[in-house]
Every structure is written in C-alpha cells, then in structure tokens.
N, C-alpha and C positions, 0 to 999 in steps of 0.2 A: 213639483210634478215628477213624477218619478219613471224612470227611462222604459223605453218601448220592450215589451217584450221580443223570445223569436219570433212567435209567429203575430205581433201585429203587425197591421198595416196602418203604415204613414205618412197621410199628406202634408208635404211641405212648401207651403206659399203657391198651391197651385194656380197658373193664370191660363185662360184662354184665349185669345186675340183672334177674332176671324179677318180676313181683307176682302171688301168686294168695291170691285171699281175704284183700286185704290186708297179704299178709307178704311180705318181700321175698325173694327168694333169690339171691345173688351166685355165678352159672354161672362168669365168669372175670372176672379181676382184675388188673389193673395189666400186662397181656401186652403186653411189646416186643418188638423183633426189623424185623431188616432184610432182605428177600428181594435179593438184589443181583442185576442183570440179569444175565440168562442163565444162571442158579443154579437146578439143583436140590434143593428145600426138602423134607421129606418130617414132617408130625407123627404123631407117637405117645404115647399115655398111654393111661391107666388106661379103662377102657369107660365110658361117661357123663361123662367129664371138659369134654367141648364143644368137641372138636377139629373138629366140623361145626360148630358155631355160628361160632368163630374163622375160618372157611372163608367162611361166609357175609357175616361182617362185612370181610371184605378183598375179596369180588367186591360190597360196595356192596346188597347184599340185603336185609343186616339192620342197623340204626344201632345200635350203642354207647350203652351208659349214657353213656358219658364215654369220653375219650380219643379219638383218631381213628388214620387210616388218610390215609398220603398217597404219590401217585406222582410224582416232579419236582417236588417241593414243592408239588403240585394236591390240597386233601384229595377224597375217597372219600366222596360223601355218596347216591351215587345210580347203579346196573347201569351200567357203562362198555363202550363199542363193543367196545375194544381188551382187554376181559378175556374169554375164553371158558372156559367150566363142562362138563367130562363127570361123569357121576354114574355110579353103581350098578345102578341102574335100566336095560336095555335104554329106550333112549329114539328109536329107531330109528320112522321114520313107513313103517308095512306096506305102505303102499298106494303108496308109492314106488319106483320104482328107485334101487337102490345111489348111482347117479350122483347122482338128482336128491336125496336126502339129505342126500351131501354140501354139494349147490349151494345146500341151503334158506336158512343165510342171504345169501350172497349175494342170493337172490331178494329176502328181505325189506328190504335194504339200497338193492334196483332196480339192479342192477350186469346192465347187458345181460343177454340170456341166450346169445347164443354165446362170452361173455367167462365169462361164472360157469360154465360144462358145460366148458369148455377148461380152467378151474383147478381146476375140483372132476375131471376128469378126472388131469390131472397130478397132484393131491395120494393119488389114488388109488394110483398109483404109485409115490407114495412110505410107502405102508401097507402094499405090499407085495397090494393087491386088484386090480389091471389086469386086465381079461378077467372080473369079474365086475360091471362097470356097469352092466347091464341085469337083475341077479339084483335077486330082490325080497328084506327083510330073512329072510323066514320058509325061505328058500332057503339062510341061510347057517347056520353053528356061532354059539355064543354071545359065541366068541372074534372071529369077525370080525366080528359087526355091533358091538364095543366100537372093534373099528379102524375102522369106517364113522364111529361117534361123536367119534374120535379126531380121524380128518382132514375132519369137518363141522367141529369147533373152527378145526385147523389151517390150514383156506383163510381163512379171516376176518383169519391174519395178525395173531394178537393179541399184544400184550406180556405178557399173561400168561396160562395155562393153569392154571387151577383144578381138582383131581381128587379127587372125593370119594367114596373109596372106590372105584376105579373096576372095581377085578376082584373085588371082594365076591363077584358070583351065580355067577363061574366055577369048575370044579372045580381044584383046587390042579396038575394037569401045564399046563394051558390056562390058569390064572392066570400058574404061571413065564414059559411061550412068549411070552406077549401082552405081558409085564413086558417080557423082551428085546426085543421089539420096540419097545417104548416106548422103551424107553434106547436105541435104535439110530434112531428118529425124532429122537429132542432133540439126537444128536449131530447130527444136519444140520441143524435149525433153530436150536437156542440159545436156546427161549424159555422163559422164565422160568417154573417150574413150582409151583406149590405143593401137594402133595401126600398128603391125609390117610390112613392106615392103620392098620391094629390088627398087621399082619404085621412083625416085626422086619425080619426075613430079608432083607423084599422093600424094605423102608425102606434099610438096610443098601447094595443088592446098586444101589438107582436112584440115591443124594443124593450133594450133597456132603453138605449138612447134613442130619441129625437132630435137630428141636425135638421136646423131650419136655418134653409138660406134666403138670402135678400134678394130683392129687385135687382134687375142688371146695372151695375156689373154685380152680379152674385158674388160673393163669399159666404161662411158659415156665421151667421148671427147668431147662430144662438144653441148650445147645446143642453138637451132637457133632460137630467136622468131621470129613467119611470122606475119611481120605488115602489112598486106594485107586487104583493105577491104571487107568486108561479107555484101552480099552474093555475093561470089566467081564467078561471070558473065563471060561472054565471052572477054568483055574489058579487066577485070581483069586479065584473065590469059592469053591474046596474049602480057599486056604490059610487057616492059623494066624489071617492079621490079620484077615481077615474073623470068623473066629468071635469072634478078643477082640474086635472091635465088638457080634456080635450078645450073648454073654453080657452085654457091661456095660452093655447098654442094658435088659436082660431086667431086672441087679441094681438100677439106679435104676426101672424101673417093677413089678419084685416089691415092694419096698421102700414105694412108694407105696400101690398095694393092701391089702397088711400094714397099712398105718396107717390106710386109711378104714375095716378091716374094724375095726380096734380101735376107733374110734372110733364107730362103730354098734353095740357093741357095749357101750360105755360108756354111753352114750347109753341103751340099751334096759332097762339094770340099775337 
C-alpha cells in the first residue's frame, strides 16, 4: 500500500468507548481507513452502528478513546478551518438572505464584505441558485436551502466536506435530484468528501468508495471501490453493475443485522 498522500486523511485504529453508570460500552473499534484527496467516501452499516460518531471524530468534534485521525501527517485533535460539515437538519439562518447565508462564514472568518458577497455570490452559481440571492430561506423548497448549506460549506474552500446525512428530511424524488446535483458540484471542485448514509442506492450512484461498517463495536468491514464511470448518467445507473454493487452491499449489511438480531436475542434467553 503505498503512503498517504498531503492532503489525505487517516484513520488510525480509531476507538470509541462511551461510560455510563460506570460500564463501558465500545461504540467503534480499531476503525482504519484512508480518505485520499479528492475522493469520494460514502459510509454505510447497520442503524446505530456509529457511522455519525465516526463522522464526528474525523471533523475533530468528538476525540477518540484511542487511536487518532490525521491530515499531512498534522493529527486531528480540535474543529479545523479547512474541514466544512452539512447536516440533516435545515440549518439554514431565516432571517437571512440566501446570499448572506452563504457569506456567513466568510463573515466570521472577517474576509471583507464586498470579497465574501462576490464569492458567496459566484458559489451560488455554481449550486445552480443565481437569481435567488435575495430570497429568504422560508421562500425556498427543502431541496434548495440544503444547496444554500451546500455552498455556505463550499465558499470556505475546505479540504474536506463532511455530510451527515445530508438529504435524510428530503422526500426520496428531491433527495435523488439534490444527490445529482451534488455529484455534479464535486466534479468541479474535487474536494474530498466524506459522506454518511443509510441509502445504498445513493452510496452506490455518489463514491468511489463504500465503507461499510459492522455491528457494534463497529469498525470498517469492508471497503468497496465503485468502478463505475463518471459522470454517473442515467445509462449508468439503470445498468447490471450498478445493481451488483447495490445488492452486495445490501448482502454484507443483511448479514450484519441478522447477526446483532441473534445476538440480542441470545443475550435476552
């Protein structure tokens, strides 16, 4: 295997250990993995497995029992300028204009304001929102203020793009649409994404890679590269290889599920 570049990121034997009442509970375990720059990463497993927690300990959020996280060989012990986070959650400021949402953090960073409105401007434009700058968020669909969230990330210019869950509250036609648009931003910027979901499909149709991780204690079972050609078209994803990706990804995280349910159920007899 051949050594990490600058700008990847890499996890080394990540563990997480929560305590409550004393006991300890081991959420993830020994989780490796390399995110290579301008890669997209995409994780999936079992539901509760701690593919958000895993999420949070690579944007420097949450610290590790043990093991760490490092970029250019720099570890990860504390929120990084150059890492930007969209969630789930509409996170969108109401009382805003479109534009100046975008510009928020420039603003908090002090980046002039006819420099930060000019780029939060242009990055609009490339979400595909031009001519809605002055809308306020409650003006737009669900699907646009996540691209507003999108490219508030994207002007910051980060090396990596953290997404946690990010089309969760959308309805499944307005999750696909916002998905293609997403894969049609990264092919112009290239920045490194790492990307939690529960949807195979949509894991599938954005990565190269798929980490799938285990049942608690979670680690990285399994990593899938998607050799699929880009740009990700409609041929693309009604063929053959795309489905034997999403079924064999289905059969290692059936298979995972199957075994916690036995095991709780062992446990309970």
């Amino acid at each position: 295997m051949s050594a990490p570049g600058a700008g990847d990121v890499v996890m080394d034997a990540v563990t997480m250990t929560y305590h409550s009442q004393g006991r300890p509970t081991v959420a993830i375990q020994n989780a490796s993995g390399t995110i290579g720059r301008g890669r997209f990463v995409s994780i999936l497993g079992p539901s509760g497995c701690g593919k958000s927690t895993l999420l949070d300990i690579v944007a420097g959020l949450t610290a590790p029992t043990s093991g760490q996280v490092r970029i250019g060989g720099e570890r990860v012990t504390a929120p990084r300028r150059d890492f930007a986070m969209v969630f789930q959650d509409d996170s969108t400021l109401h009382w805003r204009t479109v534009l100046d949402n975008v510009a928020l953090g420039l603003e908090v960073a002090g980046v002039p304001k006819a420099e930060r409105r000019a780029r939060a401007y242009d990055m609009l434009g490339l979400v595909g929102l031009r001519g809605f700058e002055n809308h306020r968020p409650r003006q737009l669909s669900g699907g646009m203020r996540q691209r507003v969230a999108i490219a508030r990330a994207l002007v910051m210019e980060p090396a990596m793009l953290l997404m946690d869950e990010p089309f969760g509250a959308l309805d499944q036609q307005t999750r696909t649409l916002v998905g293609i648009e997403l894969l049609r931003i990264w092919e112009e910027t290239r920045t490194s994404v790492l990307f939690v979901t529960h949807d195979i499909r949509e894991a599938v149709t954005l990565s190269d890679e798929v980490w799938v991780m285990s049942r608690r204690p979670s680690t990285i079972l399994d990593v899938v590269r998607i050799d699929l050609p880009r740009p990700r078209d409609a041929e693309v994803l009604r063929g053959p290889e795309f489905e034997t990706y999403v079924n064999g990804l289905w059969d290692v995280i059936q298979a995972e599920v199957a075994s916690a349910m036995r095991e709780q159920e062992r446990a309970a007899s």
